[in-house]
Backbone as a ProteinNet text record, in pm:
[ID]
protein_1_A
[PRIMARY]
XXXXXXXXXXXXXXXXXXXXXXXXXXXXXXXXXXXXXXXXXXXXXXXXXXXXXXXXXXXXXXXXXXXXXXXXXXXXX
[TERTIARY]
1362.9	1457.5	1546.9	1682.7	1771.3	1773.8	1762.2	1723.4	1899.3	1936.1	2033.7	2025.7	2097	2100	2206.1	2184.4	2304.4	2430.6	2416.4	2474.6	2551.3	2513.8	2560.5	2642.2	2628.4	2676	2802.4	2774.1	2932.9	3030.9	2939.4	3048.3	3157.1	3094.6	3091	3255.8	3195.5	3282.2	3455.1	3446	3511.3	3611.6	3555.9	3627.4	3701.9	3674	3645.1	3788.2	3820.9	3939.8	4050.9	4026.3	4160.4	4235.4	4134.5	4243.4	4164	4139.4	4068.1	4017.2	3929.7	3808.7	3759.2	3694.1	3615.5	3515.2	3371.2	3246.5	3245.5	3251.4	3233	3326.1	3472	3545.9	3486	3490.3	3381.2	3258.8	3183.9	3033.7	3068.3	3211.7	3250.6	3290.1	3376.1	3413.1	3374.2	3268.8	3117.5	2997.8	3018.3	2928.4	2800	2756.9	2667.1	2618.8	2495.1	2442.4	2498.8	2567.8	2663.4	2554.2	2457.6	2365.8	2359.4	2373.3	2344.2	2477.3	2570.2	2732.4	2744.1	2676.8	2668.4	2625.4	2496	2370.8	2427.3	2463.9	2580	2701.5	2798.4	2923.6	2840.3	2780.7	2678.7	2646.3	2576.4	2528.8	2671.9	2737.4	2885.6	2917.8	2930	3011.4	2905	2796.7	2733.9	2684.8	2730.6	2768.1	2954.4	2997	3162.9	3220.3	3199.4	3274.9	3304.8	3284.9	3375.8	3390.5	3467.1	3525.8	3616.4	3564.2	3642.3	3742.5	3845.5	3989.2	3929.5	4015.8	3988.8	4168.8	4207.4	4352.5	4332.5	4205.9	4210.9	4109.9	4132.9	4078.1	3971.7	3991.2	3920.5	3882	3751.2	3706.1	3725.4	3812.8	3772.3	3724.3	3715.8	3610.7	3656.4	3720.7	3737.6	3726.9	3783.2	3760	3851.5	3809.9	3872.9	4016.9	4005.4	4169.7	4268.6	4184.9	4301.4	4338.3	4263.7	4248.5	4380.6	4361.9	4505.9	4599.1	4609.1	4748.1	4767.7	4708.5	4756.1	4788.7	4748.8	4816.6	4940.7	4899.4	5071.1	5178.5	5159.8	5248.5	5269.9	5161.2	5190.7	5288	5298.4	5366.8	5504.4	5520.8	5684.1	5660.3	5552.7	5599.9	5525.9
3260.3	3173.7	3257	3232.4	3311.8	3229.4	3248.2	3286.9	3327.9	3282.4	3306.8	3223.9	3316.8	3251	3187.5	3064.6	3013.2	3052.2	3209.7	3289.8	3345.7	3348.9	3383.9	3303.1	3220.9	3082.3	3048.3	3061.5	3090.5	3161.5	3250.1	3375.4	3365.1	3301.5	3294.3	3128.8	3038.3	2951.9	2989.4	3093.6	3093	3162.5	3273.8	3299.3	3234	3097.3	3015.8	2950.5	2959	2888.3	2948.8	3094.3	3170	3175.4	3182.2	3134.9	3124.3	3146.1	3062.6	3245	3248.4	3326.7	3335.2	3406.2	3461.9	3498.2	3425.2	3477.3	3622.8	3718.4	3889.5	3928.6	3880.8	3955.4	3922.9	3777.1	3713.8	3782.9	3825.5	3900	4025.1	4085.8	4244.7	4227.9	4162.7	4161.1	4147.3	4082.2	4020.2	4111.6	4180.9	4308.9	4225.6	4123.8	4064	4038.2	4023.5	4010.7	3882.2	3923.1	3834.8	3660.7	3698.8	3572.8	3478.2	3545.5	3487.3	3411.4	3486.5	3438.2	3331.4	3289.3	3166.1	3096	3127.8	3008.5	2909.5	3032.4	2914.6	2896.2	2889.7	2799.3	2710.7	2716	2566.4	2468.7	2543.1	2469.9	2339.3	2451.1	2404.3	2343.9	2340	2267.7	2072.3	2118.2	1981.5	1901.8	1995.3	1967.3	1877.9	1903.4	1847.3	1976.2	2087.7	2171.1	2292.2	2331.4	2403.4	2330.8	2378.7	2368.1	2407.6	2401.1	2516.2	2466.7	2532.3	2511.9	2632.5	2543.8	2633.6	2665.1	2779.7	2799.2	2797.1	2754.2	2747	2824	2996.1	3055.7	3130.9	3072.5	3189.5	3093.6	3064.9	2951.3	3058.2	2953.8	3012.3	2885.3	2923.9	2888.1	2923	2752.8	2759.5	2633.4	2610.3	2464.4	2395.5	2258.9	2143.6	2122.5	2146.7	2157.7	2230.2	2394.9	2493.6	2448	2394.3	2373.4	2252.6	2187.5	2061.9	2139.6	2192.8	2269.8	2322.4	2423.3	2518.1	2484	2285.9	2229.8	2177.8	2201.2	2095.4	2198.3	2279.2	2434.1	2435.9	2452.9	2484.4	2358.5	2269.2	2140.9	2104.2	2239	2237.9	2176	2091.7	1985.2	2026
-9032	-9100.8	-9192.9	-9179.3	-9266.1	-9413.2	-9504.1	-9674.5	-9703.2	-9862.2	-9918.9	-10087.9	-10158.7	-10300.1	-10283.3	-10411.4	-10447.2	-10514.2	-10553.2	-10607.8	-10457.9	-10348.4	-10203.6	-10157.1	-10175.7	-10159	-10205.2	-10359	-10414.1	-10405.2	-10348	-10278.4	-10218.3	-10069.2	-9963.7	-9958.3	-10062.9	-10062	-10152.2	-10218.7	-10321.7	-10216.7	-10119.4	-10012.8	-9897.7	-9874.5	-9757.9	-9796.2	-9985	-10038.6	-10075.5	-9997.6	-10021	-9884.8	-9750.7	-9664.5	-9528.4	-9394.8	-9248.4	-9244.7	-9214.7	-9204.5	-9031.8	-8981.7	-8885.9	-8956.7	-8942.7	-8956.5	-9002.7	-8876.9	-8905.2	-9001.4	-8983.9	-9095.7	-9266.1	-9283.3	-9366.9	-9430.7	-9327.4	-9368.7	-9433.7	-9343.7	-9343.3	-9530.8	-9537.7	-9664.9	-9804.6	-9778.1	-9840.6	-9873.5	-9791.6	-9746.7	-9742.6	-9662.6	-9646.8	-9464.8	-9424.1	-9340.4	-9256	-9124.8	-9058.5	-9026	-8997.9	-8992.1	-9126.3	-9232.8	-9375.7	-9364.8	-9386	-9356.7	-9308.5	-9159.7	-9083.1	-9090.9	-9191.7	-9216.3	-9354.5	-9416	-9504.7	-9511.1	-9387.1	-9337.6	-9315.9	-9203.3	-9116.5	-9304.8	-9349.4	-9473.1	-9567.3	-9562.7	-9589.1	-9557.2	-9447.1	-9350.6	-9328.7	-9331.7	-9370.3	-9487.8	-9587.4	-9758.3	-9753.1	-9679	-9647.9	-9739	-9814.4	-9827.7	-9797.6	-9648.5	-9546.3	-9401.8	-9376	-9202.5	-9082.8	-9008.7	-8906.9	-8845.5	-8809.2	-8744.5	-8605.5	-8507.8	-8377.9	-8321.2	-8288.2	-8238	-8106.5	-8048.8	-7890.1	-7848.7	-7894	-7830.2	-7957.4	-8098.4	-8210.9	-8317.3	-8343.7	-8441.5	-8552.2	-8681.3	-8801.9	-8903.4	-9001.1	-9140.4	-9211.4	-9298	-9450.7	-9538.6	-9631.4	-9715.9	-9619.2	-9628.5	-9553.6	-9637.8	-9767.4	-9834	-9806.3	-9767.7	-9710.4	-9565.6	-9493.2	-9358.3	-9389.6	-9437.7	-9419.2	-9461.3	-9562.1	-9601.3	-9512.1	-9425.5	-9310.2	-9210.4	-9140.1	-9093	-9077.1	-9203.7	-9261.1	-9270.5	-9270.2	-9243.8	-9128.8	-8996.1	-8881.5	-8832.1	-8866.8	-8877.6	-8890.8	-8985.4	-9024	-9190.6	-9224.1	-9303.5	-9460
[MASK]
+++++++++++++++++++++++++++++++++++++++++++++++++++++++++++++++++++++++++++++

C-alpha cells in the first residue's frame, strides 16, 4: 500500500493549482516517488479537489478551477 503525509499532500495540491500536470513530470518536480504522486491525485480527485483533463491522447491533473479556466481559454472565451 502506498503511504503519504498530509504535508505530501499539500504539496502535491498547491502544484495541481498552478497549472495541468502529467503524473511523472509532477513526481519529477516534487522529487517524490511517481506512485505516491498518483495515490494522491486518485485521493484528490475523490476529495472533489483535483481533476484530470484529457487532450485525446495525454491525461493531465489539476484543480477543477484551473481545469475550467483552461477551458474557457481553449474556448476563445
Amino acid at each position: 500500500m502506498v503511504e503519504y503525509t498530509e504535508e505530501d499532500k499539500q504539496k502535491v495540491l498547491e502544484k495541481l493549482g498552478q497549472k495541468t500536470w502529467k503524473i511523472k513530470d509532477l513526481a519529477k518536480i516534487l522529487k517524490m516517488d511517481k506512485k505516491v504522486v498518483q495515490k494522491i491525485i486518485l485521493d484528490l480527485i475523490e476529495e472533489g479537489k483535483a481533476a484530470y483533463w484529457s487532450s485525446g491522447s495525454t491525461t493531465y491533473y489539476s484543480t477543477p478551477e484551473y481545469i475550467e479556466e483552461y477551458e474557457k481559454k481553449r474556448a476563445g472565451g
